[in-house]
PDB file of N, CA, C, O and CB in Angstrom:
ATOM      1  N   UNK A   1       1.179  -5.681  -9.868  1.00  0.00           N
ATOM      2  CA  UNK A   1       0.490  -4.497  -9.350  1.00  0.00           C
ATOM      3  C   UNK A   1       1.517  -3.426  -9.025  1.00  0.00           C
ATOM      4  O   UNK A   1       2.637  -3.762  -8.640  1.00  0.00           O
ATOM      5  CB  UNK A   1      -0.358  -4.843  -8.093  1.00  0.00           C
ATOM      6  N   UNK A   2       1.125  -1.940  -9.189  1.00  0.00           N
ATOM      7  CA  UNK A   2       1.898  -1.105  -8.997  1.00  0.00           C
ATOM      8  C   UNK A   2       2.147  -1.027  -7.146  1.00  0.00           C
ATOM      9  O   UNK A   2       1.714  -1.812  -6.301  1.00  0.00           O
ATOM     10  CB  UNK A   2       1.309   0.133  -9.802  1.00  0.00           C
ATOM     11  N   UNK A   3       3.046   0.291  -6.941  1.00  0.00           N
ATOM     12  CA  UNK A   3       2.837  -0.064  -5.411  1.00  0.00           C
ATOM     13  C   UNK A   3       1.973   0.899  -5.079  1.00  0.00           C
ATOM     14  O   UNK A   3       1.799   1.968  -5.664  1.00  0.00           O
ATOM     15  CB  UNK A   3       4.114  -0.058  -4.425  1.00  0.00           C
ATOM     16  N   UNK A   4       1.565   0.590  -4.351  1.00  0.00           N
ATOM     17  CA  UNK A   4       0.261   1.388  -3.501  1.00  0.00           C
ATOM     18  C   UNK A   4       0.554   3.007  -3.891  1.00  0.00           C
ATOM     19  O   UNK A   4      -0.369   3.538  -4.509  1.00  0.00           O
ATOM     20  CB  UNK A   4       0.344   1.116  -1.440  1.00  0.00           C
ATOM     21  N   UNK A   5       1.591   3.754  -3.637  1.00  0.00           N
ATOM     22  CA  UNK A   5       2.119   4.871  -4.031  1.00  0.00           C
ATOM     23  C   UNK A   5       1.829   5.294  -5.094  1.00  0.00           C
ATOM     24  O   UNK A   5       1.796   6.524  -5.105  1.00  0.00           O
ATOM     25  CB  UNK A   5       3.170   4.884  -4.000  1.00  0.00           C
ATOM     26  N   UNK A   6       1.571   4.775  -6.120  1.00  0.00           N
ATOM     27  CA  UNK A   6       1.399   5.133  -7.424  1.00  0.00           C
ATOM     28  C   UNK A   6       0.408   4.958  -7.846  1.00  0.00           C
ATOM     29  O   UNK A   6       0.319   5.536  -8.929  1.00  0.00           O
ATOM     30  CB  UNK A   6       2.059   4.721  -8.162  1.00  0.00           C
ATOM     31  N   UNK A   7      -1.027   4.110  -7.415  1.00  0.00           N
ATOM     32  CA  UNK A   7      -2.246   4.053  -7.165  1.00  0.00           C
ATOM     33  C   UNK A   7      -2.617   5.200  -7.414  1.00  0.00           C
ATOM     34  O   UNK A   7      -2.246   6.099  -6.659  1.00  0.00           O
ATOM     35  CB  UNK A   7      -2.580   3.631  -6.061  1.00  0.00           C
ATOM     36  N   UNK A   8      -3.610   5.553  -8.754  1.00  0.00           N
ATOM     37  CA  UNK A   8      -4.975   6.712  -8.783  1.00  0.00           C
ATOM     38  C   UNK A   8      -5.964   6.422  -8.145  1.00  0.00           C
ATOM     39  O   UNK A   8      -5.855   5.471  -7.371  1.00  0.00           O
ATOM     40  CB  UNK A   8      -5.642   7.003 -10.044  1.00  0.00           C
ATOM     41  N   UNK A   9      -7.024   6.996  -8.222  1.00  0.00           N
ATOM     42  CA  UNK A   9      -8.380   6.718  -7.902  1.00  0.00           C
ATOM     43  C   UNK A   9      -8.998   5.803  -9.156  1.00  0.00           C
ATOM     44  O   UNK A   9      -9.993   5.118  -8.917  1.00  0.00           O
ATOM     45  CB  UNK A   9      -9.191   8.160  -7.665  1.00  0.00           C
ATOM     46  N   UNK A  10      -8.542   5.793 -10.191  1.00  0.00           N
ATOM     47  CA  UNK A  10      -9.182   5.299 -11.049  1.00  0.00           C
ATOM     48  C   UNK A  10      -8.705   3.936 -11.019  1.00  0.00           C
ATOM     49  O   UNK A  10      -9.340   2.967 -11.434  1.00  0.00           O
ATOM     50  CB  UNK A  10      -9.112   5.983 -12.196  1.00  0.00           C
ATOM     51  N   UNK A  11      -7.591   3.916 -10.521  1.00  0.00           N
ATOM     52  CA  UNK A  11      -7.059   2.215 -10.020  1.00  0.00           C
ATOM     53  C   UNK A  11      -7.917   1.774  -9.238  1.00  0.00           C
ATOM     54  O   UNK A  11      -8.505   0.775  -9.651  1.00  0.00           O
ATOM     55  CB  UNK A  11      -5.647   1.980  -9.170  1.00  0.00           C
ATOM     56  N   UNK A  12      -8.089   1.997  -8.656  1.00  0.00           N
ATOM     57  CA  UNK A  12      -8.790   1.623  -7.218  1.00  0.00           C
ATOM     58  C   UNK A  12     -10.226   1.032  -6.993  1.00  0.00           C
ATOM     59  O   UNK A  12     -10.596   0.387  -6.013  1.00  0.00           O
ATOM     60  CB  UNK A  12      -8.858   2.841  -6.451  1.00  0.00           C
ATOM     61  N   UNK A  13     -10.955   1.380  -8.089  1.00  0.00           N
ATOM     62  CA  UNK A  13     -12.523   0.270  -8.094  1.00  0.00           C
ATOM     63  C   UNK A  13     -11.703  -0.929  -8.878  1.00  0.00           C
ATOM     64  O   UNK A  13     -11.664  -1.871  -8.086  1.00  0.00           O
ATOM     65  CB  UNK A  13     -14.361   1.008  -9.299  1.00  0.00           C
ATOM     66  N   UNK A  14     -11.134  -1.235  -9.919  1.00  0.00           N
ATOM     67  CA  UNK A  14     -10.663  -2.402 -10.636  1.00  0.00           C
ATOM     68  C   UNK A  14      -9.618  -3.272  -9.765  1.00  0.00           C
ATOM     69  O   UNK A  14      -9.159  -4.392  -9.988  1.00  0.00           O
ATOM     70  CB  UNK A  14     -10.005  -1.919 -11.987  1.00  0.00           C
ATOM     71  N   UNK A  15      -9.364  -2.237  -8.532  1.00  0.00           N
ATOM     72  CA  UNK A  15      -8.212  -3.323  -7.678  1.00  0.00           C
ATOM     73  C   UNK A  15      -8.798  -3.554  -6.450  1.00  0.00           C
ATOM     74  O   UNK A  15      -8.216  -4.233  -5.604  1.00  0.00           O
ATOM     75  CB  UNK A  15      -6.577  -2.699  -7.332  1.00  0.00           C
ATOM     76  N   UNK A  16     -10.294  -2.882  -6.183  1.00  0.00           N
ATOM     77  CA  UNK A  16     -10.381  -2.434  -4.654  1.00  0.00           C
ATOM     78  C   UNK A  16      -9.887  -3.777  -3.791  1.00  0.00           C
ATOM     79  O   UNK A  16      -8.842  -3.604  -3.164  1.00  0.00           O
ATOM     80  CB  UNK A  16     -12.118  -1.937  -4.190  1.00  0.00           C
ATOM     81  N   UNK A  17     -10.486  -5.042  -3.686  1.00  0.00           N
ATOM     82  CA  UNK A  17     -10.117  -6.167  -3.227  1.00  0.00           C
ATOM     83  C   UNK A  17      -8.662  -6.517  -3.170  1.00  0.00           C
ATOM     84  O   UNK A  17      -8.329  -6.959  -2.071  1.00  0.00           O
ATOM     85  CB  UNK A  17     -10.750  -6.995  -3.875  1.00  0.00           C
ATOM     86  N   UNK A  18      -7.916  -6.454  -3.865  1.00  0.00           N
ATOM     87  CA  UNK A  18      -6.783  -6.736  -3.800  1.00  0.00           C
ATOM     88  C   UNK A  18      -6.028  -5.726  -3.226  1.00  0.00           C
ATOM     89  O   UNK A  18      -4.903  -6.144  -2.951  1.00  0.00           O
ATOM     90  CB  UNK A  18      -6.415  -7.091  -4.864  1.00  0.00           C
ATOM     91  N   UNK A  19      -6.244  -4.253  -2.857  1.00  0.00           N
ATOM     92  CA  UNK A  19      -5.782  -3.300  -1.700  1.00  0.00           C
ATOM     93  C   UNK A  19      -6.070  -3.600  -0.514  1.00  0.00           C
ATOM     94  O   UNK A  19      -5.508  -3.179   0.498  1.00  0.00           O
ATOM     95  CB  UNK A  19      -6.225  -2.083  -1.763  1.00  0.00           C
ATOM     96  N   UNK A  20      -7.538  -4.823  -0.623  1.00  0.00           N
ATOM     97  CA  UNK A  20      -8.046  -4.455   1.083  1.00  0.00           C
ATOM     98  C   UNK A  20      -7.508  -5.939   1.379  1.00  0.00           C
ATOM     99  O   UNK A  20      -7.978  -6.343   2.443  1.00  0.00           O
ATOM    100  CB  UNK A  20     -10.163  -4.067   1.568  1.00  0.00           C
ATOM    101  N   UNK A  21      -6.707  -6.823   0.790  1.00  0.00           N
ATOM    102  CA  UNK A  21      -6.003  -7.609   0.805  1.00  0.00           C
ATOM    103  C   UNK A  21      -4.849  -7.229   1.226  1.00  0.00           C
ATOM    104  O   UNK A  21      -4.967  -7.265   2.451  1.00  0.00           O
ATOM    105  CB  UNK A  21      -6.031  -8.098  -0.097  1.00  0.00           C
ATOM    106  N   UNK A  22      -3.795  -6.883   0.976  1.00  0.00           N
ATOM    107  CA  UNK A  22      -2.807  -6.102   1.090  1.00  0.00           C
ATOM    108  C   UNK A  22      -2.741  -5.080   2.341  1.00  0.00           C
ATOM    109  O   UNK A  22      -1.696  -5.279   2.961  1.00  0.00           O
ATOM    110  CB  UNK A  22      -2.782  -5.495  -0.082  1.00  0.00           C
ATOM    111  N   UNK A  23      -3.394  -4.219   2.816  1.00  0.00           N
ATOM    112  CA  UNK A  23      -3.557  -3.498   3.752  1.00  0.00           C
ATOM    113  C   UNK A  23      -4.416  -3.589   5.122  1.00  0.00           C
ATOM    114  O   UNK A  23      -4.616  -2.657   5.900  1.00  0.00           O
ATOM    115  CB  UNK A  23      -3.809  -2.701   3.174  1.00  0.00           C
ATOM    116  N   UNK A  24      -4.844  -4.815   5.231  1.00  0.00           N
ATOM    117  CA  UNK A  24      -5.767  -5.147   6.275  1.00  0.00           C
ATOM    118  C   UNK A  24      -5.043  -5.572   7.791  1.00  0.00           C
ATOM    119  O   UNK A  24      -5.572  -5.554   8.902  1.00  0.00           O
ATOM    120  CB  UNK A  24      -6.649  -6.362   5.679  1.00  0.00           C
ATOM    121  N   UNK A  25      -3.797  -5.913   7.455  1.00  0.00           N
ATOM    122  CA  UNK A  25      -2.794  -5.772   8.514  1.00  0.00           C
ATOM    123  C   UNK A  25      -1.317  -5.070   8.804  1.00  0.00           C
ATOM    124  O   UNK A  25      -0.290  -5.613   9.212  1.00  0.00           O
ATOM    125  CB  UNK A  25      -2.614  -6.813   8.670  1.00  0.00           C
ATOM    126  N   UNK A  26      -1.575  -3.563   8.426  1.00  0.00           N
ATOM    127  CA  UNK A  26      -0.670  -2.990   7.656  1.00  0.00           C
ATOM    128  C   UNK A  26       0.409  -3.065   9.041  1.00  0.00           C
ATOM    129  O   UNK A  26       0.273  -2.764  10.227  1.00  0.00           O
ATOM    130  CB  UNK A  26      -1.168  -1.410   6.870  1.00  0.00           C
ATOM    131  N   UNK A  27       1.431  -3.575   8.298  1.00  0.00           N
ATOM    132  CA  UNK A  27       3.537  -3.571   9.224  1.00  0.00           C
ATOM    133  C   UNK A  27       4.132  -2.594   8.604  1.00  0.00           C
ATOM    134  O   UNK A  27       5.245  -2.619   9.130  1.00  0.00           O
ATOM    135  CB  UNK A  27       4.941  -5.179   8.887  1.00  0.00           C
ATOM    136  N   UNK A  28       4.143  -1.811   7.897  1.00  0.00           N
ATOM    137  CA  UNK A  28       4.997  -1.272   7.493  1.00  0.00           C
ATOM    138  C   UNK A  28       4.290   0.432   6.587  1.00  0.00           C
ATOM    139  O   UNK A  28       3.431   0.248   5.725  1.00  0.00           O
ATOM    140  CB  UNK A  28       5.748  -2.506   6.683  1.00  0.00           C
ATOM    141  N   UNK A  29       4.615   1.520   6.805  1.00  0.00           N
ATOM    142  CA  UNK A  29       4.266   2.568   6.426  1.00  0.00           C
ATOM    143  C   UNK A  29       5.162   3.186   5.532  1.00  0.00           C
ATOM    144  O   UNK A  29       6.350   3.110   5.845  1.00  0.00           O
ATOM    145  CB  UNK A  29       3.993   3.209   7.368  1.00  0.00           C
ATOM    146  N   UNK A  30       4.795   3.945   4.206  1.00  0.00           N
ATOM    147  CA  UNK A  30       5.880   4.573   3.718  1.00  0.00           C
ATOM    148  C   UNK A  30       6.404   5.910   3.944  1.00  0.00           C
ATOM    149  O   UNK A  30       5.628   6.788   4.323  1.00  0.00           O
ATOM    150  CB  UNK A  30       5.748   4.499   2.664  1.00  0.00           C
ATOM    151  N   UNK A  31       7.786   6.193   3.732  1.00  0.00           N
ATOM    152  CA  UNK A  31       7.611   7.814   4.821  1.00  0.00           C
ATOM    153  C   UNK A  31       7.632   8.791   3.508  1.00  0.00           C
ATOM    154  O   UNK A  31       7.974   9.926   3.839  1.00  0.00           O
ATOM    155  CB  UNK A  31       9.361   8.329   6.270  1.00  0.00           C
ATOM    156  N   UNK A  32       7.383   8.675   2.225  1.00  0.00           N
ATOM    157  CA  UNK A  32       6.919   9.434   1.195  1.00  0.00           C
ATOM    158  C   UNK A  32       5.748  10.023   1.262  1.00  0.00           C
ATOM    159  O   UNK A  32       5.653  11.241   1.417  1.00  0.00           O
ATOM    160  CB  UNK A  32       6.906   8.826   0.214  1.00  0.00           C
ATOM    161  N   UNK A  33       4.536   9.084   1.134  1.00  0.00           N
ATOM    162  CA  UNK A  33       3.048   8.948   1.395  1.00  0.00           C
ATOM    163  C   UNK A  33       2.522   9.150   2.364  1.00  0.00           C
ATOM    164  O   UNK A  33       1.747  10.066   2.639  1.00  0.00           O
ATOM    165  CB  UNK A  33       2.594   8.001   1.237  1.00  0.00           C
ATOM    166  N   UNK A  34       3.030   7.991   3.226  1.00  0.00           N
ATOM    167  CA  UNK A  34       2.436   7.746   4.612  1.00  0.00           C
ATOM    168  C   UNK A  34       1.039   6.487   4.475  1.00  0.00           C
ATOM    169  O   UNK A  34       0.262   6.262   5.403  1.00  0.00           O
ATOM    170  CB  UNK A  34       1.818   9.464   5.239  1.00  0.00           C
ATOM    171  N   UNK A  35       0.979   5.738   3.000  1.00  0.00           N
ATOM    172  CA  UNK A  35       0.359   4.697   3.246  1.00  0.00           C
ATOM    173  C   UNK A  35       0.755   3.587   3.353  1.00  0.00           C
ATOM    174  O   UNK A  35       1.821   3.175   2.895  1.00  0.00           O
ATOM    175  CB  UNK A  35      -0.303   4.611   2.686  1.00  0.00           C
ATOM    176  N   UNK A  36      -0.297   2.761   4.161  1.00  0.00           N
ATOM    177  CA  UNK A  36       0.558   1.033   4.792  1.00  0.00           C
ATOM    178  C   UNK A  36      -0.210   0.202   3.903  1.00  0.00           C
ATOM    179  O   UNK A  36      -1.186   0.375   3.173  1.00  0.00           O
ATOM    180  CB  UNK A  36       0.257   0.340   6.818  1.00  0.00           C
ATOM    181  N   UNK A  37       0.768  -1.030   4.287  1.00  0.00           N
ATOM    182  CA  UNK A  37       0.688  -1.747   3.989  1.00  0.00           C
ATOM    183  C   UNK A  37       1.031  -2.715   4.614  1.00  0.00           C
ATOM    184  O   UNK A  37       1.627  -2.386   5.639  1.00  0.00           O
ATOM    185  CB  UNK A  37       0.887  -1.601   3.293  1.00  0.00           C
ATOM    186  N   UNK A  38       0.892  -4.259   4.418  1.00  0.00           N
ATOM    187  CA  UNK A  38       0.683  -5.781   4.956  1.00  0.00           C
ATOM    188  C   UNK A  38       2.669  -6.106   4.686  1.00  0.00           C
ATOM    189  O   UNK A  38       3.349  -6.584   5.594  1.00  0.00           O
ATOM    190  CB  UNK A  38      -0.852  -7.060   3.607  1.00  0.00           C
ATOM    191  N   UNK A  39       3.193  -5.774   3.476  1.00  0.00           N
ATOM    192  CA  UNK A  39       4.092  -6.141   2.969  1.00  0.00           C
ATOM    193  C   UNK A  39       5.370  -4.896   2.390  1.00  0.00           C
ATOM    194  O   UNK A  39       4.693  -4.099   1.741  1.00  0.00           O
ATOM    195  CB  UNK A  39       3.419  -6.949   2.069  1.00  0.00           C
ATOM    196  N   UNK A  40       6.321  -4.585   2.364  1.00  0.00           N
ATOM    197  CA  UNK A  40       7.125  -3.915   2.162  1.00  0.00           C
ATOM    198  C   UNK A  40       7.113  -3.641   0.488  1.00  0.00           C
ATOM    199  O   UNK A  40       6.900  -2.505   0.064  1.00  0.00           O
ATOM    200  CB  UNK A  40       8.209  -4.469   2.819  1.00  0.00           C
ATOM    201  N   UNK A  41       7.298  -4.489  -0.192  1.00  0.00           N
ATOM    202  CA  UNK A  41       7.336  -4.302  -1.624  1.00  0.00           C
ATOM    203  C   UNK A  41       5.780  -3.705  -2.249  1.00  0.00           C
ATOM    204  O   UNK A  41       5.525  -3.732  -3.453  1.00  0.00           O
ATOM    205  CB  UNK A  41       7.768  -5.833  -2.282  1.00  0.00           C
ATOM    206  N   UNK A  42       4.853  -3.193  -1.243  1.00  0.00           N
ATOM    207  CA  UNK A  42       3.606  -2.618  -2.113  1.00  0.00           C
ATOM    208  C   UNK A  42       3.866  -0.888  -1.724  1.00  0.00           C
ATOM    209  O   UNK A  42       3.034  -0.017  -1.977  1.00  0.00           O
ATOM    210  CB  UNK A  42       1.750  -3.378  -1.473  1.00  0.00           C
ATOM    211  N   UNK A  43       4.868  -0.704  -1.230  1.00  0.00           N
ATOM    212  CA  UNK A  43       5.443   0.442  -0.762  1.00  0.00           C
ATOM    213  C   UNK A  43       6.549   1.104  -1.497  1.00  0.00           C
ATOM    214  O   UNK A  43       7.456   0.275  -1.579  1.00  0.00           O
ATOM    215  CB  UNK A  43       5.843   0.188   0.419  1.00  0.00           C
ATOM    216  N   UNK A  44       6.908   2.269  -2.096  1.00  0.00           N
ATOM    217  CA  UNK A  44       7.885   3.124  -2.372  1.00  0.00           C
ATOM    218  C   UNK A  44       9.179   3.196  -1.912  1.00  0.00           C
ATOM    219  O   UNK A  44      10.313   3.051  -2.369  1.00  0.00           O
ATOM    220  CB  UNK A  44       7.500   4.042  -2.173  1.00  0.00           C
ATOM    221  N   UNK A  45       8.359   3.616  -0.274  1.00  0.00           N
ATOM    222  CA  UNK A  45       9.969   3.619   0.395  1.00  0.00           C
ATOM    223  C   UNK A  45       9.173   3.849   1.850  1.00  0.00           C
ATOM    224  O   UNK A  45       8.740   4.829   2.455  1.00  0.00           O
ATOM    225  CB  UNK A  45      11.399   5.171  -0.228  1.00  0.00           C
ATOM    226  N   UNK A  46       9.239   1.821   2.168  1.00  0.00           N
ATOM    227  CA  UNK A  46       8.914   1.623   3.187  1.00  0.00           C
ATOM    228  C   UNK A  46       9.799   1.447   4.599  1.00  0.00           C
ATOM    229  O   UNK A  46      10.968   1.061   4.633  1.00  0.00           O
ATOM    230  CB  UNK A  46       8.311   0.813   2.868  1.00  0.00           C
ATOM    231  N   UNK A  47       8.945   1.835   5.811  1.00  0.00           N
ATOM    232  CA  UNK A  47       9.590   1.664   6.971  1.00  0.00           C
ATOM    233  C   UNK A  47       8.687   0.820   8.298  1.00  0.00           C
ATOM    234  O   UNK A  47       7.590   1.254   8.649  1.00  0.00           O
ATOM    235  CB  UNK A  47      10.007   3.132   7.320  1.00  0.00           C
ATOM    236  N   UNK A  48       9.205  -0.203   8.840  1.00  0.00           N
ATOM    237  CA  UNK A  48       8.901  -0.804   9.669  1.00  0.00           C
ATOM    238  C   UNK A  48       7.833  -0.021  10.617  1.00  0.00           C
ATOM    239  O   UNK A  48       8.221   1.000  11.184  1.00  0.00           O
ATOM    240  CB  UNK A  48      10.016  -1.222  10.140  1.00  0.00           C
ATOM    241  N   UNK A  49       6.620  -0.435  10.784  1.00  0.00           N
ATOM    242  CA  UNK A  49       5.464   0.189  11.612  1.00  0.00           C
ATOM    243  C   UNK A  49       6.348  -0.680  13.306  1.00  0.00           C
ATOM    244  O   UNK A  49       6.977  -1.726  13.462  1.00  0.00           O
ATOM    245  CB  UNK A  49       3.295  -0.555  10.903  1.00  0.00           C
ATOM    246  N   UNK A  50       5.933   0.433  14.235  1.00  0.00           N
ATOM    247  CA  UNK A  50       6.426  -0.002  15.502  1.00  0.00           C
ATOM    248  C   UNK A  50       5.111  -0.141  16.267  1.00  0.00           C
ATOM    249  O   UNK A  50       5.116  -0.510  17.442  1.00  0.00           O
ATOM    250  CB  UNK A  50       7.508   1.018  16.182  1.00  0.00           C
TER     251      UNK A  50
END
């Protein structure tokens, strides 16, 4: 899977489950975007959520 960052909309009905997998306990935010995630590697250029 790509990382969340690079996600269209058109990704997103064919993956929806596996985002709300991934993001349902988001640790970590990217400071490009600003979307979280569960795990560091579904991120661009992630940083530790405090």
């Amino acid at each position: 899977m790509k990382t969340l960052c690079k996600l269209k909309k058109a990704d997103l009905a064919s993956d929806l489950k596996k985002i709300i997998n991934i993001t349902n306990e988001p640790k970590f935010i990217c400071t490009k975007c600003a979307r979280v995630a569960n795990e560091k590697k579904y991120l661009c250029e992630p940083t530790k959520m405090k």
